[in-house]
C-alpha positions as semicolon CSV with decimal commas, in nm:
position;residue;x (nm);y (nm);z (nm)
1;X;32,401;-1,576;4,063
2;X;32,442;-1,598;4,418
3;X;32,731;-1,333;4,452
4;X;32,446;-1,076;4,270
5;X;32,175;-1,248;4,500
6;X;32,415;-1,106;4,777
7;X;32,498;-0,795;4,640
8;X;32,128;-0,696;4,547
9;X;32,057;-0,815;4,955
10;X;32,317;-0,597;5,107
11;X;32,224;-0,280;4,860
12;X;31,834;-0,312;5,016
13;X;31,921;-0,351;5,374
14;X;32,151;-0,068;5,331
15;X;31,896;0,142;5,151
16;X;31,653;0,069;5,458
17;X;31,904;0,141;5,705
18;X;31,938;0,455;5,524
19;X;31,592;0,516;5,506
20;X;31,506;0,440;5,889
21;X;31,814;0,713;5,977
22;X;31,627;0,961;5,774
23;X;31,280;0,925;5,903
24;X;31,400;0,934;6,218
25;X;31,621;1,200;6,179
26;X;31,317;1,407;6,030
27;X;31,123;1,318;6,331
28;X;31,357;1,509;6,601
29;X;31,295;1,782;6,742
30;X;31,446;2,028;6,561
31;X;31,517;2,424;6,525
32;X;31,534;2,439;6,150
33;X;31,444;2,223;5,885
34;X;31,699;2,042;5,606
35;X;31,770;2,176;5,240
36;X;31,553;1,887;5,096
37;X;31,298;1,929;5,341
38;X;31,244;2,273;5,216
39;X;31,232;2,220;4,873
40;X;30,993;1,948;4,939
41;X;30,739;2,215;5,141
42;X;30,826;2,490;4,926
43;X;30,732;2,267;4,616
44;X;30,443;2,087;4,765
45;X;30,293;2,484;4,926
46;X;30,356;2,639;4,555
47;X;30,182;2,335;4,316
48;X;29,869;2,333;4,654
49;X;29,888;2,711;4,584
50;X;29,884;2,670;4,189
51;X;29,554;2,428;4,198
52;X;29,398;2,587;4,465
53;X;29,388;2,993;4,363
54;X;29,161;2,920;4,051
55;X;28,970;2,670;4,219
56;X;28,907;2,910;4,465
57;X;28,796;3,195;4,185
58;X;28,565;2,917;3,985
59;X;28,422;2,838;4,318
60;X;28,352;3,218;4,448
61;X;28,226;3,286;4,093
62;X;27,958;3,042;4,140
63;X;27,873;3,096;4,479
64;X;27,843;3,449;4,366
65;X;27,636;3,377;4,088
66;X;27,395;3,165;4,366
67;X;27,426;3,495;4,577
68;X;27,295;3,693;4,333
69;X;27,014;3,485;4,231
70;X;26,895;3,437;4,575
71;X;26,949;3,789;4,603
72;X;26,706;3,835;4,303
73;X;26,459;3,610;4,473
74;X;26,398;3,754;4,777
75;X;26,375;4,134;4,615
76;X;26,110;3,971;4,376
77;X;25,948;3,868;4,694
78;X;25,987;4,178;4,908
79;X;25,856;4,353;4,582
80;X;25,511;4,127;4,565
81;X;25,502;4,194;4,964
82;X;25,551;4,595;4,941
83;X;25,265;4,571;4,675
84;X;25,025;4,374;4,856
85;X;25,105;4,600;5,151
86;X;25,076;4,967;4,941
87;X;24,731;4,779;4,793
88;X;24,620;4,725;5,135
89;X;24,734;5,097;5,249
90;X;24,532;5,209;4,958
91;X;24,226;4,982;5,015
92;X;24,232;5,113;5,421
93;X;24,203;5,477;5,316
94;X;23,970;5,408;5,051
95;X;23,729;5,230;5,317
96;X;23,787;5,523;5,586
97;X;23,700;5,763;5,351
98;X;23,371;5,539;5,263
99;X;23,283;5,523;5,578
100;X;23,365;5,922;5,668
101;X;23,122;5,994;5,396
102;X;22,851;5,718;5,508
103;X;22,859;5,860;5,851
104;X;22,811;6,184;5,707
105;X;22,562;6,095;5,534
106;X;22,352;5,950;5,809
107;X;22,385;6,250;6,001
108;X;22,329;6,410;5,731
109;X;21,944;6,172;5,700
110;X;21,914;6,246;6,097
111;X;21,972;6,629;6,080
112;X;21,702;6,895;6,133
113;X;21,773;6,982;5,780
114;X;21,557;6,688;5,619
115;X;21,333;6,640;5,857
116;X;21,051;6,776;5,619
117;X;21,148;6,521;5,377
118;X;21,218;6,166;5,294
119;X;21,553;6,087;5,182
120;X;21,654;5,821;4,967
121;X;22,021;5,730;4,946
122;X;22,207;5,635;4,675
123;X;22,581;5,516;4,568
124;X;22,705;5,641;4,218
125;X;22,780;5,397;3,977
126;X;22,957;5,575;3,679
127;X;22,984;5,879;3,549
128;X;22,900;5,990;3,139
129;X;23,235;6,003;2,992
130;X;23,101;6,250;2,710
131;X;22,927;6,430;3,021
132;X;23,159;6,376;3,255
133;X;23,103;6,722;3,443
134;X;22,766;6,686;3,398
135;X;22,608;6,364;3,438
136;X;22,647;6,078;3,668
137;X;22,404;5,779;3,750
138;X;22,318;5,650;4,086
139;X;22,194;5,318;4,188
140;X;21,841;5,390;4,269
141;X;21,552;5,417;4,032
142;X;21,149;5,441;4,010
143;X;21,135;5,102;4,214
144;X;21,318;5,288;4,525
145;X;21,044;5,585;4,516
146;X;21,288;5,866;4,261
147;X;21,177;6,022;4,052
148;X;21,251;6,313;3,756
149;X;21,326;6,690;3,898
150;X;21,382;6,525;4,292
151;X;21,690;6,732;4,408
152;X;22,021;6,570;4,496
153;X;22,261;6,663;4,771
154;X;22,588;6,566;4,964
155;X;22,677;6,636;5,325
156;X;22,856;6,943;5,162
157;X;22,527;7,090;4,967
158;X;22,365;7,039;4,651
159;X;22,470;6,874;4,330
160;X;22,175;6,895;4,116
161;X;21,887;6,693;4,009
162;X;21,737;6,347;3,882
163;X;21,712;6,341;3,499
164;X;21,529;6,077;3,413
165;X;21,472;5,724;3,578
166;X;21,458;5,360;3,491
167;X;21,328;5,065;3,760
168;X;21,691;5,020;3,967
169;X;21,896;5,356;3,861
170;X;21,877;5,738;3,750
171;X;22,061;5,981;3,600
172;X;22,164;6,334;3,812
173;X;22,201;6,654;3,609
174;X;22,476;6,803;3,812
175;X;22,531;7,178;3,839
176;X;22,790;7,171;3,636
177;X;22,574;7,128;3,426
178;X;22,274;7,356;3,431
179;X;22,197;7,563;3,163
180;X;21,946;7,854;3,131
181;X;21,673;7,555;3,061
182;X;21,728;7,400;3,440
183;X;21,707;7,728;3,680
184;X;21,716;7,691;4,064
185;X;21,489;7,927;4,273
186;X;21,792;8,072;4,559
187;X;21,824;8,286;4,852
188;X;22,090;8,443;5,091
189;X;21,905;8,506;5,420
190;X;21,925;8,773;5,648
191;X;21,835;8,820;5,993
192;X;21,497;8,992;5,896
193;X;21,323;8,759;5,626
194;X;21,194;9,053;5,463
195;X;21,506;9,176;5,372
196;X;21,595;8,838;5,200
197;X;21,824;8,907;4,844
198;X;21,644;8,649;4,625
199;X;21,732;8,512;4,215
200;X;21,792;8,243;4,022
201;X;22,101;7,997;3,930
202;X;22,038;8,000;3,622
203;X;22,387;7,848;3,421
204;X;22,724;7,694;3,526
205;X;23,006;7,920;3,403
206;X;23,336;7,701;3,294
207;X;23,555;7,951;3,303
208;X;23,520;8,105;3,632
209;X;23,406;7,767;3,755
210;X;23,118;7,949;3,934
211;X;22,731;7,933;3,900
212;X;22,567;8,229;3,814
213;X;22,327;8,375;4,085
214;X;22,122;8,637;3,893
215;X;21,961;8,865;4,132
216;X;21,628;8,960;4,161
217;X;21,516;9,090;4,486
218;X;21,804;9,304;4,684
219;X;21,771;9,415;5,045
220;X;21,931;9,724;5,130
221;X;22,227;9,539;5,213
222;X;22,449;9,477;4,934
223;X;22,494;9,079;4,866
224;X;22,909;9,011;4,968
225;X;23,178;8,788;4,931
226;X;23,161;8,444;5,147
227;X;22,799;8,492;5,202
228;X;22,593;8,126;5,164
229;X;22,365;8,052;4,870
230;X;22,055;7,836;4,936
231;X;21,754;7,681;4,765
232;X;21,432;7,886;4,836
233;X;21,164;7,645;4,708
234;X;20,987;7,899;4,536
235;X;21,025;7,714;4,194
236;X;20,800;7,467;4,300
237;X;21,077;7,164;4,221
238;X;21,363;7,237;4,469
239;X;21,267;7,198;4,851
240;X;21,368;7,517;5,020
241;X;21,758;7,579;5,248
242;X;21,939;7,337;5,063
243;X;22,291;7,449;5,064
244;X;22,384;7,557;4,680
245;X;22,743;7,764;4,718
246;X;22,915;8,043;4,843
247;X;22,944;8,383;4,681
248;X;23,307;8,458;4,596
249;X;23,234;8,812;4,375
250;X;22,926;9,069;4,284
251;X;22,956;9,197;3,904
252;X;22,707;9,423;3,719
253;X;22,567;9,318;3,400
254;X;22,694;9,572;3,083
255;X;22,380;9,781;3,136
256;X;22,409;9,833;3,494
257;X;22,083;9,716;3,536
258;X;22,088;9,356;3,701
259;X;22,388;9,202;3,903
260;X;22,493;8,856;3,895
261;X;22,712;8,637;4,180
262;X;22,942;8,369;4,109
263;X;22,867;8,103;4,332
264;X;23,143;7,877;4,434
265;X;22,917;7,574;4,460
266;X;22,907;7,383;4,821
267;X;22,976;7,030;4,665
268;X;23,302;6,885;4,470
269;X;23,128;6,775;4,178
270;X;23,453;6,611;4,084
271;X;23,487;6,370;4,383
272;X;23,119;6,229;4,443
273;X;23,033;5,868;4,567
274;X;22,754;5,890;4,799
275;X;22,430;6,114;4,774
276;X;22,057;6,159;4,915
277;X;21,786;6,219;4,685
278;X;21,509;6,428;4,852
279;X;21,166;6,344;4,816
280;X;20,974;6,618;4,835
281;X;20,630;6,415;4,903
282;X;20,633;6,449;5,253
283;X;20,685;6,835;5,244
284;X;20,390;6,828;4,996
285;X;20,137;6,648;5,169
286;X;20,208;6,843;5,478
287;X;20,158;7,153;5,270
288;X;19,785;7,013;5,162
289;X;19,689;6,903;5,498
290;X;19,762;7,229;5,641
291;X;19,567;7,401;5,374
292;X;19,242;7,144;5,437
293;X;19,299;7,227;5,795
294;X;19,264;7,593;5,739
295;X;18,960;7,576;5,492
296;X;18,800;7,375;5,761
């Protein structure tokens, strides 16, 4: 037993002198590594290698997938923002436009034009659909002072007429709508008033998309193209210069007796949000105190 105790003794001390040589062998400075020492790197470099390239695809695949969903995210959220901003674009224009057509219209209530009257303005509130061309109601009524047959205008010209009334809105006959039941009383003026070429709007025509100015009265001047259509207050509903359209042609009727204009009219009738109803009171009670004045 003690001869093995021995042996086993000497084998270990060996073994660690052995081992000692080695490490410190490997620690040298040295040009080139050993055989072993290779192997060892080359093993240890290839099994790193081994676990490492599909760790590294798992990994990329999930930080891709992360990528992607944060990429997601944010075009979610750049597609909210570009919303909000193309609402606010369209919300900007639409309130420029508003306020284009309210400044219009207050010069419009300040202009020589109405002086003689009182006007009342209005916002429109909806149009018929089963009368879309030729209907649409406004948001004053009775209470606000309009009433049936009061004309209605734009900044651009007239659009037609109140059709009938309740306490807070009416309805406005457009021209679109006009038939030979609801005639307007129009003029194109000349430099001598005499010489004026007077008739009557009498109907819308759809397929020209024109109103028909029948004339009446002709100067010696024939009536031409671009000249300006207004109202000349003869009827007795329609206050007189109101703007009505522009003459684009001059046909005869089949007899050669009469000739009728299409009018282009003034006004889109297509694109209306704010209008003036005119009273015609004022005009009116002028008109009877200048008549007391001269019987007095």
């Amino acid at each position: 037993m003690s001869f093995l105790r021995r042996r086993k003794l000497f084998i270990f001390l060996i073994g660690f002198i052995v081992l000692v040589a080695l490490i410190g062998f490997s620690l040298r400075d040295r040009a080139n590594l050993t055989i072993a020492e290779q192997f060892v790197l080359d093993t240890v470099g290839f099994a790193q290698k081994v676990v490492h390239t599909p760790v590294n695809f798992i990994t990329d695949i999930f930080t891709n997938i992360d990528d992607f969903r944060d990429t997601y995210t944010e075009n979610q959220v750049l597609k909210e923002k570009l919303a909000e901003y193309k609402g606010l674009i369209y919300e900007v224009q639409g309130l420029k436009a508003e306020n284009e057509e309210l400044r219009e219209i207050a010069d419009l209530k300040e202009s020589d034009q109405l002086r003689n009257f009182t006007p009342i303005q209005a916002s429109v509130m909806s149009r018929s659909p089963e009368r879309w061309v030729e209907q649409v109601t406004i948001n004053k009524g009775k209470d606000d002072g309009v009433a049936e047959n009061m004309a209605v205008i734009t900044p651009d010209g007239m659009i037609g007429k109140i059709l009938t009334t309740s306490s807070s809105t009416a309805k406005v006959q457009l021209l679109t709508g006009f038939d030979q039941f609801n005639r307007i009383s129009a003029s194109v003026s000349r430099e001598d008033g005499d010489k004026d070429i007077r008739g009557m709007i009498e109907e819308y025509d759809e397929e020209s998309g024109s109103l028909l100015f029948r004339i009446i009265e002709e100067s010696d001047k024939d009536l031409k193209e671009g000249e300006l259509v207004f109202s000349s207050g003869l009827g007795g509903v329609f206050p007189s210069g109101l703007p009505i359209g522009e003459v684009k042609e001059v046909v005869p009727d089949q007899y050669g007796l009469t000739r009728t204009a299409l009018v282009e009219p003034a006004a889109d009738m297509y694109d209306i949000n704010q209008v003036i109803v005119v009273d015609r009171a004022m005009d009116e009670e002028e008109d009877t105190a200048d008549s007391e004045e001269e019987a007095e």
